[in-house]
N, C-alpha and C positions, 0 to 999 in steps of 0.2 A: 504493500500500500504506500507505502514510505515513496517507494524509486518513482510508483507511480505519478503519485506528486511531484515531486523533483525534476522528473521528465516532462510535464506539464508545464511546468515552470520557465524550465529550458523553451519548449515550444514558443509558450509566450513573448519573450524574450527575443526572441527568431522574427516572429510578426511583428513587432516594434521596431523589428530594424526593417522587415522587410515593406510596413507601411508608413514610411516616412511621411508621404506623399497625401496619404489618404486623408479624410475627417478623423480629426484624433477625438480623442472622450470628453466629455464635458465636467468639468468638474463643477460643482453647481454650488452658489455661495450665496446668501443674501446681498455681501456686500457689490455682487455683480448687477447693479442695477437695471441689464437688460434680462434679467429673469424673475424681476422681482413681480409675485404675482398677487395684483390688491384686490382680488375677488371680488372684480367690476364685468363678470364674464356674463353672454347673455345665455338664455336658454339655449339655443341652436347651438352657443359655442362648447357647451358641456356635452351635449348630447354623446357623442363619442369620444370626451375628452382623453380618455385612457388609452386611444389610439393615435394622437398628436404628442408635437414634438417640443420642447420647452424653448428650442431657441426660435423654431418658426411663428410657435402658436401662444409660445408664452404658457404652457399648459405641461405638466411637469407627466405627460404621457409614457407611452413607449417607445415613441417615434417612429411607428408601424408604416404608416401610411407615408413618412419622408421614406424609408427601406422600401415599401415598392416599387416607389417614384423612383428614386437615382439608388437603388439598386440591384432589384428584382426585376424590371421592367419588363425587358427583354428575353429572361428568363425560364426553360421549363422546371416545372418543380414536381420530383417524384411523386408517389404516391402512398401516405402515410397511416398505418392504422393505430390511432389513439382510442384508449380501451376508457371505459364512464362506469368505474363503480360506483352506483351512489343510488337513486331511487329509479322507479319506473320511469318509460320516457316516451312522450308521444312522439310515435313513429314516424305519422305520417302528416306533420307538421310542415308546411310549407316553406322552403329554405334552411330544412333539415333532413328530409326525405331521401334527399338526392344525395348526403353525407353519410348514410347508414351505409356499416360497412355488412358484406354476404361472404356467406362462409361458403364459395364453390364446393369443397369439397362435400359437403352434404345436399341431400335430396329432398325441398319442401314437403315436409307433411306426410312422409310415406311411413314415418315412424318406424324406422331404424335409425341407426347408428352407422351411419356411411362410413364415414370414416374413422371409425371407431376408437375415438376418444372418452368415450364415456360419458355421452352427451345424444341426446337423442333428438333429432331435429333442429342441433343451435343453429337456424341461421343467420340471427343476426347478435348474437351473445347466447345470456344465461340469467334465469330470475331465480336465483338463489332462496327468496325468500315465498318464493310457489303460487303469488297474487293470479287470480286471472278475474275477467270482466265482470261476472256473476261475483264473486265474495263481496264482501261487507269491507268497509275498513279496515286496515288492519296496524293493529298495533303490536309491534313485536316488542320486547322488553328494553331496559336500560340496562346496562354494564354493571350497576350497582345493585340492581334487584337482583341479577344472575351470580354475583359472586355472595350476597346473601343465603343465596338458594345452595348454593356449593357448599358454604360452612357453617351453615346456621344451628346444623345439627352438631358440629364436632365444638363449635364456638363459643355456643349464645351460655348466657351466665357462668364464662370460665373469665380468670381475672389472668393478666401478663407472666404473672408466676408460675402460674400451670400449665403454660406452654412451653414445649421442648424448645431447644434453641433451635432447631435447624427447621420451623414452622413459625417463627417468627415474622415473617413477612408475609405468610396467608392470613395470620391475628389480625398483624395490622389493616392487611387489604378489607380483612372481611371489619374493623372496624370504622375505617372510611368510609365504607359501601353504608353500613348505618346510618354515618352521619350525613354521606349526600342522600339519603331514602328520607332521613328525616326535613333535611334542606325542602329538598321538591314536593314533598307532602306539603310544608309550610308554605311553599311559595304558591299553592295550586289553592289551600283552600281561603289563601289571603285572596286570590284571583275571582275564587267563589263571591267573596262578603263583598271585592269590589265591585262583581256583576250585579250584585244587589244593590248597594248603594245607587247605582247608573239608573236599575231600573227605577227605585224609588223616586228619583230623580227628573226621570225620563215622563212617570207616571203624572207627578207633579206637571211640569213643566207643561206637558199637555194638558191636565186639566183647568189652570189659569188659563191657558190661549185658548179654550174652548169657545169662554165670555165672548171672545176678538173675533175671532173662524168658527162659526159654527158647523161648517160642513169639515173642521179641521187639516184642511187643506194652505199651507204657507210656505214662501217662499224666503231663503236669507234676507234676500232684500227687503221684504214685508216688517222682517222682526226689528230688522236693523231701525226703518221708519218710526213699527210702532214703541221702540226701545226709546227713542227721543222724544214721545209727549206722555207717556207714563209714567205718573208720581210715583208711585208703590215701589219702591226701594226692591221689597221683597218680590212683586212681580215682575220687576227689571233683571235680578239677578235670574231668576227661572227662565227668562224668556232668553239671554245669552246662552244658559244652558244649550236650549233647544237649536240656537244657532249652532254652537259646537256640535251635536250630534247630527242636524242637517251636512252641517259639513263633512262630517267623517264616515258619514252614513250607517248611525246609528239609532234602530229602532230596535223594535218587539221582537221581531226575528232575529236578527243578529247579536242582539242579547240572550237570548234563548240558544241560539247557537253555540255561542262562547263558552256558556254555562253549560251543555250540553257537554263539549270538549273537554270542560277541566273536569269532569263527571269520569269520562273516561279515562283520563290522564291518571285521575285517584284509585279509579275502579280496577284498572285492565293494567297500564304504564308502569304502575306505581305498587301493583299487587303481586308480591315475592312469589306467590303462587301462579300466576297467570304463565303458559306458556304461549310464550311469541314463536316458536314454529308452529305452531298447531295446522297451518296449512300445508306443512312437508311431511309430518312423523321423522322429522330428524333428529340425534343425538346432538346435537350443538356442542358435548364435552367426548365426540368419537369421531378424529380425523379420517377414520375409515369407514364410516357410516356415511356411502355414496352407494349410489345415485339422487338425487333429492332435488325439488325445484318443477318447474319448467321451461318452457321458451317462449314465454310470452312476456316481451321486455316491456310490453306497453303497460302489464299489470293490470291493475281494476279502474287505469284513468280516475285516480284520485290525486296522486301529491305530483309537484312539479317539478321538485330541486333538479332531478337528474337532466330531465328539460331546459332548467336554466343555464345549470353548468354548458350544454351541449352546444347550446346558442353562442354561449361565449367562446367557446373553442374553435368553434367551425359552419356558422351559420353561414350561408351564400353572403360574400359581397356585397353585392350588390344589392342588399333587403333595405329598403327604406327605415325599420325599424330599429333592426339589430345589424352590428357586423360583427363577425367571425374574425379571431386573429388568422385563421387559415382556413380555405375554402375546397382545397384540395384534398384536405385530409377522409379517412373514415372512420366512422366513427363504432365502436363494437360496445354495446349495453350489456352491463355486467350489475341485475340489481342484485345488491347487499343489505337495502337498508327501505323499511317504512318509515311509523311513527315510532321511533325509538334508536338504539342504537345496532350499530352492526355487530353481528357476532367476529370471534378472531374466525371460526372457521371459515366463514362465508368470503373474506378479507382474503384468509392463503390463498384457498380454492382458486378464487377469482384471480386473484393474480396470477397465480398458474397457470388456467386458463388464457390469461390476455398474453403470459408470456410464451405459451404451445402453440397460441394459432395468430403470430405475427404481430402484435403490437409493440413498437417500438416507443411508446406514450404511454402511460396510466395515468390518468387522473383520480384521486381519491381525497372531492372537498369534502371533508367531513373528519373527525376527533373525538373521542372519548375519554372517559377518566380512569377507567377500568382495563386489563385488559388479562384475561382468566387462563390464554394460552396464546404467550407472546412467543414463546416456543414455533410455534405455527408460522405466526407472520414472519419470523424473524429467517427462519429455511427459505420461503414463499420469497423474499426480498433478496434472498442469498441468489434462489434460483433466479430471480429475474437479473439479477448481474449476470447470472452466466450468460443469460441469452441475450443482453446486453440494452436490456430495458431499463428507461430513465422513470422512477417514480415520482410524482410530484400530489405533495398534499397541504392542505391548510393548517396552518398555526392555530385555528382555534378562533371563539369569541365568548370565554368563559364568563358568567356573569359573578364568578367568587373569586379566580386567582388570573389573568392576565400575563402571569410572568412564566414563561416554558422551564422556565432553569430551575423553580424552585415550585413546581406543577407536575401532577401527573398526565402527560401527553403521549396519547396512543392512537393509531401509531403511530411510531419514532423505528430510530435505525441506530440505535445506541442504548445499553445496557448500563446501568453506573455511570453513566457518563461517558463510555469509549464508544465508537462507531464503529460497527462492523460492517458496511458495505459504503459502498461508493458511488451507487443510483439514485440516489434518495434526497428531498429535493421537500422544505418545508416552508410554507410564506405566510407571511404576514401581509397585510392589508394597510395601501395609502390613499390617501384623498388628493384635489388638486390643489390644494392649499399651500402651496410652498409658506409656509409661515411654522408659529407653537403647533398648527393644528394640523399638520404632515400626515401624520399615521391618523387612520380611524381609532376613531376612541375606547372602540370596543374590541381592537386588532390585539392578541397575545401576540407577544414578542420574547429575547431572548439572545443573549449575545451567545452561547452552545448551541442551544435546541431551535433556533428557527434563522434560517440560512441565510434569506433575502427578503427584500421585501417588490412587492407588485400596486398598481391599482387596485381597488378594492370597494371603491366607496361610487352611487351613482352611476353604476353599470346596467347597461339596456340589457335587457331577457327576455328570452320566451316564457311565459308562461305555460300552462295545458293549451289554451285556446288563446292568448292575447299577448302583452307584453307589458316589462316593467321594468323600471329600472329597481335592484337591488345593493344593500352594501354588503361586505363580511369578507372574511377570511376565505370563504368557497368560490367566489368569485377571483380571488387575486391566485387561489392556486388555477383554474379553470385559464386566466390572461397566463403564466407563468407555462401552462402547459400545451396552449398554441402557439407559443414561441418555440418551444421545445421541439414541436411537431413540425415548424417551420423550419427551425435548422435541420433538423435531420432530411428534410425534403429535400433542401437546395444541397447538403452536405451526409450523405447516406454512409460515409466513408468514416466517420466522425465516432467513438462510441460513446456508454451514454454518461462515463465517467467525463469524458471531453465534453459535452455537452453541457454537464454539471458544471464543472469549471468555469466553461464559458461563459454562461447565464449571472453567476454567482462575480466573475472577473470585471467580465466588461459593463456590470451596469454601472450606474450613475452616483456616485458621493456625493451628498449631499451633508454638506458643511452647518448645519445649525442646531441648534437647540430646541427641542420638541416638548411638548406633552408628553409626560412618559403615561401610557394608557392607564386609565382606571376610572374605578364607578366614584371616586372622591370629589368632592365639590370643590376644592382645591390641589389644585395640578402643581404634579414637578416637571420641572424642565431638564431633561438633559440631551444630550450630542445624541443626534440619532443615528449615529454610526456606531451607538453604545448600543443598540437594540434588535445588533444582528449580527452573524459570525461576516456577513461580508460588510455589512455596513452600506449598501447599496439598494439603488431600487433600481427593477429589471429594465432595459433599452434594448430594443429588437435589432434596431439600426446600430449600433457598437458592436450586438451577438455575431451578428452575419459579416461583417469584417472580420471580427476576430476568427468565427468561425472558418472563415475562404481561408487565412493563411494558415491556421491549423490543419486544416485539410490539406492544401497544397504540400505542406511537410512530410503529412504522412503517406501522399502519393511517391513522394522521392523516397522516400526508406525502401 
């Protein structure tokens, strides 16, 4: 691992001399007044700010769209399959359709095993967790109900003493797992009393404006009027109310709805009993309890994440709505996860899979606190270095701990602290805010445990059926791994340790002083090169420079 690096290094060093010539890196500073950004941007200008360039746009982007312009232009670019562990995904989504990658060697629907992998009809992946269109919701468990369910029996009312020492850290796990079951219980039935309150609220609110609107029928604009010749203090305050929940479109239903959710969340999510395979009869604790699932990646067309993610990786160009960091790629559905978290097995497996049948990408936005058989991922991550697949997952957006170094973050590619592979690829999430307000507020971060940082904040998506802009950490690994997917298209030659390097070398330092993330009403400030092992945010346009002359290198050996 060592020479590896070293040799990398050398590499680099090579392209330095060898691109005198070219557009060197930007080093990016407040005090550079032509990048100072006073978030005076209009709507249109953000729309796809995450794919603009800081020195053209003023917009502290990737600078995607300068890299096609004067670099790519001209260009053919192979063809890449980037694998989407993460939720179900509408397939046949207009400007995603055409991205879904086909397993030739299998035979639609004939229910065999063509080519016999151990997989029965995947042709466009694998649904790990067995959804199809008729089921109900489904809620598979949390990481912390599951390691409950594991030692509750050997655990519950034993005290630290009575533990062997070489079970020490199942104690521990299983009494974290407690205390996040007790967390999410609290946080769900505070969620309950606040749906109450709203309705209360809500109930009010209309009854006063009935006097006004008899047929109950009003407009913002109405309220706002009648807000201005109404004495009543107390019917002023009710009737803003109603503004607020006109505007965020909340009524009788969507109260009812919410409160329905945290019902389940208590009920099903939250219950140490409830199992979340119950759609497969899987073992979830027997790496060799296969075959399970099926192939139906679109699921019960209920949740979107994997939809979103998908959009951002590789949505057509040219969509009015959404752009793709790469248009060329394909895309292979590996779902792992519902309403809760993913198991580790679901995690190898699938990675396994993306790394047997061609993907040179995995995308895996998504994090847990738990993890019952890191054993698993940890082979599953070994193997995809053999086949020389580049992992890339999010840093998270915890609502207790924000900090990866002194957090439990799974998965990871490091045990105690040492790394054992060289694919593996964690980000964190920024906004365009070149100011304190750099990173999203809710981005974990980590000068060890999370690598780089990406855009993150005010990304267009698909939805199931629509679109929207979202922020988080799933988003900025989803940007991180259309870059990914893009160098290896223009640079096949590249592996995906070089890749790593690459992404993690050439992006952008930026020189100031941040918000260090957290739920605190008062922020600290430090160097946000202090909030990442590279201390950088990713630039597509620096990667593919770097990337030509690394390659070029390795064509002369």
């Amino acid at each position: 691992m060592l020479f590896r690096k070293v040799f990398i290094l050398f590499l680099v060093l090579i392209f330095l001399n060898l691109n005198s010539c070219k557009p060197s890196y930007h080093a990016i500073s407040l005090a550079n007044n032509s990048f100072k950004n006073k978030g005076d941007f209009s709507e249109n200008d953000l729309k796809f700010w995450h794919l603009k360039d800081i020195e053209k746009d003023s917009l502290l982007g990737i600078s995607l769209e300068r890299a096609y312009a004067e670099l790519l232009k001209k260009r053919k670019a192979n063809t890449i399959i980037v694998a989407v562990l993460d939720s179900e995904v509408n397939i046949e989504r207009e400007g995603l359709k055409e991205q879904i990658w086909v397993n030739k060697n299998e035979i639609p629907d004939n229910g065999i095993d063509d080519d016999n992998n151990g997989y029965i009809d995947d042709i466009h992946g694998w649904n790990y967790i067995g959804t199809q269109k008729n089921d109900s919701v489904v809620f598979s468990s949390f990481s912390f109900t599951e390691a409950i369910k594991k030692y509750d029996s050997k655990y519950k009312n034993t005290s630290l003493k009575e533990v062997p020492i070489n079970e020490k850290k199942q104690y521990e796990t299983y009494k974290r797992a407690i205390k996040a079951l007790n967390k999410k219980l609290e946080e769900g039935k505070n969620n309950l009393a606040t749906y109450d309150r709203i309705q209360r609220k809500y109930n009010k609110s209309r009854e006063i404006l009935h006097h006004y609107f008899l047929e109950g029928s009003y407009s913002h604009l109405q309220l706002d009027s009648l807000i201005t010749i109404v004495e009543d203090e107390e019917e002023k305050k009710y009737m803003s109310y109603m503004k607020y929940y006109l505007k965020h479109d909340i009524n009788d239903s969507t109260i009812s709805q919410g409160k329905q959710e945290e019902n389940k969340l208590i009920n099903q999510n939250l219950n140490v009993n409830h199992n979340g395979k119950y759609l497969t009869n899987d073992d979830p604790n027997d790496i060799n309890d296969f075959p399970y699932g099926n192939n139906k990646v679109d699921g019960i067309s209920n949740f979107y994440h994997g939809t979103q993610m998908s959009s951002i990786i590789a949505c057509k160009r040219d969509h009015k709505a959404v752009k793709g960091i790469i248009d060329t790629a394909k895309l292979m559905y590996l779902n792992t996860f519902a309403a809760g978290d993913a198991y580790d097995k679901d995690i190898a497996l699938a990675i396994r899979y993306a790394a047997d049948n061609g993907a040179k990408v995995i995308n895996m936005s998504f994090g847990k606190e738990f993890s019952l058989h890191p054993e698993w991922v940890k082979d599953a991550i070994i193997y995809a270095e053999s086949k020389n697949v580049l992992i890339i997952t999010s840093a998270g957006n915890s609502r207790f701990n924000l900090d990866n170094d002194n957090a439990y973050s799974y998965p990871n590619d490091a045990i105690d602290g040492l790394e054992y592979a060289n694919n593996f690829l964690k980000v964190g999430a920024t906004t365009y805010k070149l100011d304190s307000l750099l990173i999203n507020k809710s981005s974990s971060f980590g000068k060890n445990e999370v690598d780089v940082f990406a855009p993150g904040y005010y990304i267009n998506s698909f939805t199931w059926d629509n679109y929207k802009t979202i922020s988080g950490t799933s988003s900025s690994s989803a940007v991180v791994s259309g870059v990914a997917a893009l160098i290896f298209s223009y640079y096949p030659n590249l592996t995906a340790a070089e890749v790593k390097y690459i992404i993690m070398e050439s992006g952008l330092p930026v020189d100031i002083m941040v918000n260090k993330p957290s739920y605190d009403k008062v922020k600290e400030k430090v160097p946000f090169k202090s909030l990442s092992k590279s201390g950088k945010i990713v630039n597509a346009y620096n990667a593919l420079i770097m990337a030509d002359s690394i390659s070029k290198v390795n064509k002369r050996k």
